[in-house]
N, C-alpha and C positions, 0 to 999 in steps of 0.2 A: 235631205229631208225637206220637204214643204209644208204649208200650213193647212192639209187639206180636212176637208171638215169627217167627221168620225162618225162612217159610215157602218161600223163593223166593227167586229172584237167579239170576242166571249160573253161576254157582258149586252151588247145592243139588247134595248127593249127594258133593259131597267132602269128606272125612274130614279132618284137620290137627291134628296136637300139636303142641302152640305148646309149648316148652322155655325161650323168649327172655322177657329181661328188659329194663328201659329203656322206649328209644322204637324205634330201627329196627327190630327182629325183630318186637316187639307192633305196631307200626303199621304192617308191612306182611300179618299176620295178622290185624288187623282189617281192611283193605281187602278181604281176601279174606273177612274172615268179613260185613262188610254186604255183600255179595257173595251170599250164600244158605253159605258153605262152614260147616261144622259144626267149631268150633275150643275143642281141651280143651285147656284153660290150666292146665301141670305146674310148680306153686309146689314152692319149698321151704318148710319152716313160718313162719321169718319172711315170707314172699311176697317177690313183686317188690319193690324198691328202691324205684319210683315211689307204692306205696300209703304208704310213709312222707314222700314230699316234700312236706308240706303240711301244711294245720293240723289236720285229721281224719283219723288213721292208720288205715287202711285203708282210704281212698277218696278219693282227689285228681282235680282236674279233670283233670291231665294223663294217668292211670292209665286214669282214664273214658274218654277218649277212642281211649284206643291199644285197649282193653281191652271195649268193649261189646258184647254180645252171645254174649260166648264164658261156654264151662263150663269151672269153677274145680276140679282136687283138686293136694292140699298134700301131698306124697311126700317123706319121707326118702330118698333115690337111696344114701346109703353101707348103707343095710342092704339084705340079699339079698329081700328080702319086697319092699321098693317097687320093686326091681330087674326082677322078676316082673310087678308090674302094669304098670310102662312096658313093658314086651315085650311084654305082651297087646297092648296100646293100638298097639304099632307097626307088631304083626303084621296089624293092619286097617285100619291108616292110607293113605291116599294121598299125603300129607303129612308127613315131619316137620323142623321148622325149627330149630336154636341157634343163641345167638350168646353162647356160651362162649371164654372166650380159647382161642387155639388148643393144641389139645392135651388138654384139660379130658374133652373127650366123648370121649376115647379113654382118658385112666384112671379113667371110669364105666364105661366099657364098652361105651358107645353110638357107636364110631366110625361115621360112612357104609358101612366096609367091613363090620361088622359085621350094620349094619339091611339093607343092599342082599344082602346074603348071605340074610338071614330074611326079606325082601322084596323081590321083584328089583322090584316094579312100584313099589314108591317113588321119591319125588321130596324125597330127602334135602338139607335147604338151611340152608347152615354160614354166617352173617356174619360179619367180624370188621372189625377196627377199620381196621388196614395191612394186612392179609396173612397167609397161613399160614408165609411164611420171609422171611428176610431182618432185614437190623441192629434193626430196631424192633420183632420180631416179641413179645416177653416187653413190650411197654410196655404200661403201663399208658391205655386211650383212651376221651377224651370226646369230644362233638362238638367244643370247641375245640381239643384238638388235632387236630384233621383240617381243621378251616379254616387253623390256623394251616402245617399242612403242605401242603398241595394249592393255594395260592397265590389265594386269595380274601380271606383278608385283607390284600394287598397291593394287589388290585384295588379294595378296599374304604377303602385308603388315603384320609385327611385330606388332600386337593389344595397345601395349604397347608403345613402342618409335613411331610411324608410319613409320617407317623406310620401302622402298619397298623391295621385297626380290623376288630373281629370283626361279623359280621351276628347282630345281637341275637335270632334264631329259632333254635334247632337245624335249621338247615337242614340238613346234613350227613347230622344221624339221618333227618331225616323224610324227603328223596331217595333216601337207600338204602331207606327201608321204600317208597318207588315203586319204587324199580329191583328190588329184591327181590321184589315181588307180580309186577311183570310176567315177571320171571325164570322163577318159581316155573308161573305160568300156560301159561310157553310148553315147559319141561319136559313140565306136563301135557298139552297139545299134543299135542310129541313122542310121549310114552309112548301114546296114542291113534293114534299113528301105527304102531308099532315094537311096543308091546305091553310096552317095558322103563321102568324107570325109570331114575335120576343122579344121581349128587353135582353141586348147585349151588350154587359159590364163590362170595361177594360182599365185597367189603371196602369200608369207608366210604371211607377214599384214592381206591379204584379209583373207585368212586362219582363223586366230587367232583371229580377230575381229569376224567373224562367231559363231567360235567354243564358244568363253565366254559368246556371246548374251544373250541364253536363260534368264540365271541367274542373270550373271556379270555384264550383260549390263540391266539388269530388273530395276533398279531403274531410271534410264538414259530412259527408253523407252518413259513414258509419257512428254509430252513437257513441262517443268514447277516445275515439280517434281527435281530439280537438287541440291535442297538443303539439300534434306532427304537422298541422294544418299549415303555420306559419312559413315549416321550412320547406313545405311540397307547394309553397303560390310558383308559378309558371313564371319563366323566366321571358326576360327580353331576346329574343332572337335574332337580331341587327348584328352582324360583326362588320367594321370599318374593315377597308381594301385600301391599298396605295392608293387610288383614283376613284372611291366611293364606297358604298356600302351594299352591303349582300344579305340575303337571308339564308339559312340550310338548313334542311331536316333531317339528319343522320341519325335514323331510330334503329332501323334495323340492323345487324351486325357487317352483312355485305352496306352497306351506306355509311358505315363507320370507316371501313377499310379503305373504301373508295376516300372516303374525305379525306384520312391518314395521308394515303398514297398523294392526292393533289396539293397536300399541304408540306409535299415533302418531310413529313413523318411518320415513317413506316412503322417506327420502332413502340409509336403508341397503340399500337393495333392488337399485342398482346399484355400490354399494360394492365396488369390486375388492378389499378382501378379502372380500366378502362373497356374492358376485354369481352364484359355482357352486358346488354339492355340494362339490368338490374342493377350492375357495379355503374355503369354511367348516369344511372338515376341518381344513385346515390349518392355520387362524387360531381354531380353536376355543375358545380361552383367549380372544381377545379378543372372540370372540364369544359366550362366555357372561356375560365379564363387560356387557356394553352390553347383553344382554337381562334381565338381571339388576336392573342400574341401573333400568333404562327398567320394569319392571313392577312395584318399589316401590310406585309411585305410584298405581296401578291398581286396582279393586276387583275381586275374584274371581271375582262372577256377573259384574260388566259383561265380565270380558276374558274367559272362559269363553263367553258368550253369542255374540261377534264370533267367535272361532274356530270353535267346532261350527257355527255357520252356514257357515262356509269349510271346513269338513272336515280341520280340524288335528287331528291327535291331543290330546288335551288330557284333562286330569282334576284334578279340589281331590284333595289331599291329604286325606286323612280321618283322623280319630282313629280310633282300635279301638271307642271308642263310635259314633262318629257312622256306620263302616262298620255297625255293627247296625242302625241305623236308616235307612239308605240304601235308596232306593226300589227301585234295581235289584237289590239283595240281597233286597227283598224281591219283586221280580216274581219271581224267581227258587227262592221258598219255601225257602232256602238255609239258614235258622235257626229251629232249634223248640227245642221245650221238653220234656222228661222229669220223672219223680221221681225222683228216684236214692239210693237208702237209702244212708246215713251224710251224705252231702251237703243233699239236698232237691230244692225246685226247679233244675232246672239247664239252660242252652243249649248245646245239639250242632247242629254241623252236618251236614247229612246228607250221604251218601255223594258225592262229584264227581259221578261218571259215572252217567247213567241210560239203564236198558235198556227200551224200550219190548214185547218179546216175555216177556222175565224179570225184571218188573220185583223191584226192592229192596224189604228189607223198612226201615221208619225206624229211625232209631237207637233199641237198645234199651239197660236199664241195664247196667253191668259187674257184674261178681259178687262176692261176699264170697269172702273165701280158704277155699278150702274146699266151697265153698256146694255142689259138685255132685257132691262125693267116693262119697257112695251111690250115688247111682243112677248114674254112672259105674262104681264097683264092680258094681254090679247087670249092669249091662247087657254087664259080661264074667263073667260065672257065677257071680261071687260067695257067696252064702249072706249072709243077715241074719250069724249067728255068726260065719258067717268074720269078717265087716268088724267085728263087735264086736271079734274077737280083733286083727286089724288094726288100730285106733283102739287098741286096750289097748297093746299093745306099740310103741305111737308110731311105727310103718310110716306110716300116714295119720293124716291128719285131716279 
């Protein structure tokens, strides 16, 4: 991977002022922006929050990541002057995004009603943590508390103590910067369609109650059913091996057989608890403890090697190291490398999705605060003097 500048993508030709701070807003503005979209990143002088959470302040792995490839300027928003430049910036926007507590972008000045007034064809995109009303609306929100609200750390529960347990990823932030890009995409859709643009709502809550439905929320779905709920939460699917850990998915009855046969027990395979999908749902505590047991004893590759030959679902557990150096990850060219000033050498992965007619451009570096305040100034009519005067009176930086 190189740092080549982002010529191209799906996206080229759309405009976006990224407002947001964190992970959700910035990482669903960087989707968009390895995407080809062209995204000016509007600091305040301290910057984003994220270039402080690390050991090199002004550039963290995690900032990098949400944050590459965009232009950087650093605006005081309480004086009338930086006030002026974000209004230029909005008034040729196709995009603009916050994820200010609610109510904030309307005592700047910047509400949705405001910018859709100065630009009907924007695609104005507000995140917030819960919502714009309601009891928790003034709380203060991390990703933990939106697991702890939205009932994943209950699914996530200790089988044994029930204790709940949070998922060790900002999952939370980084679902909504998906559900936010794709939101955002299909506004711009619409607005291709209609000719207008819209305020688009997204809250982490709404987010993560969505994203758990299918499953999480399955027991919960029929009206009535709420007592069976506790004992149908989805289990953990990790069993320990003599030499690591494995996952398996033996749903179907051939994938039961198959697992029997490589765990050297044949004899569970017409086991009337064990015998159909339904009997194995049902008995599934005793069914994970005997598979459990039974693959202790077993070595990784060998009982790996018995399954994919029978077409079980199956995979090692991998370490975050040992996923870098995975074959598939690397058939996949999935992990390069950059320079990235303040850090150095550094590994990004590139974009998910590849578009074969508009392809992406690789991950480039993120930007110093600041870094593109001029010719950002420039490129809305600026004058060299003005932006001196500008930079003088601490308007910009």
């Amino acid at each position: 991977m190189s740092e080549t500048n982002n010529t191209g993508g799906p996206m080229a030709g759309v405009k976006i002022v990224d407002l947001t701070s964190v992970i959700s807003g910035p990482g669903a503005m960087g989707i968009l922006c390895d995407q080809g979209a062209e995204v000016i990143k509007v600091e305040p002088f301290r910057g984003d929050i994220m270039r402080s959470r690390g050991e090199t302040p002004g550039f963290t792995p995690g900032f990098v990541s949400c944050n590459r490839g965009k232009k950087s300027i650093a605006l005081d928003l309480k004086k009338p002057e930086a006030k002026e430049i974000l209004w230029r910036l909005i008034d040729t926007a196709d995009v603009l995004a916050q994820n200010f507590r609610p109510g904030v972008a309307e005592r700047l000045g910047f509400s949705a009603a405001q910018a859709l007034d100065r630009n009907p064809r924007l695609v104005y995109l507000s995140i917030s943590g819960v919502g714009e009303t309601g009891p928790y609306v003034n709380k203060r929100v991390y990703d933990p508390v939106v697991q702890a609200l939205c009932g994943i750390a209950e699914i996530q529960a200790d089988p044994n103590s029930g204790r709940p347990r949070m998922i060790r990823t900002l999952v939370a932030d980084k679902t909504t910067a998906i559900y936010a890009a794709q939101a955002v995409t299909a506004a711009l859709f619409s607005r291709a369609q209609t000719g207008k643009g819209q305020h688009v709502r997204l809250s982490m809550l709404d987010t993560m109650v969505s994203y758990i439905w299918p499953e999480g929320m399955a027991p919960y779905s029929v009206v009535g059913d709420e007592d069976k709920a506790k004992a149908n939460t989805p289990h953990d699917m990790i069993f320990p091996t003599s030499d690591g850990y494995v996952t398996i998915g033996a749903v179907s009855d051939a994938e039961w057989r198959a697992l029997c046969q490589a765990m050297n027990r044949p004899e569970l395979i017409d086991d009337p608890r064990f015998a159909t999908p339904g009997a194995r749902n049902t008995n599934r505590q005793e069914r994970m403890e005997v598979v459990e047991e039974a693959l202790r004893t077993l070595s990784t590759r060998a009982l790996l090697d018995v399954l994919e030959a029978a077409d079980v679902p199956c995979a090692p557990v991998l370490t975050r190291r040992q996923m870098l150096e995975d074959a598939q990850v690397a058939a996949n060219d999935l992990v390069g490398e950059i320079d990235q000033p303040g850090l150095g050498r550094i590994r990004q992965a590139r974009a998910a999705a590849r578009f074969d007619a508009t392809p992406c451009a690789t991950p480039r570096t993120a930007p110093a605060l600041g870094e593109h305040s001029d010719p950002i100034l420039e490129h809305l009519g600026f004058s060299r003097d003005d932006i001196a005067g500008l930079r003088a009176a601490d308007v910009v930086r």
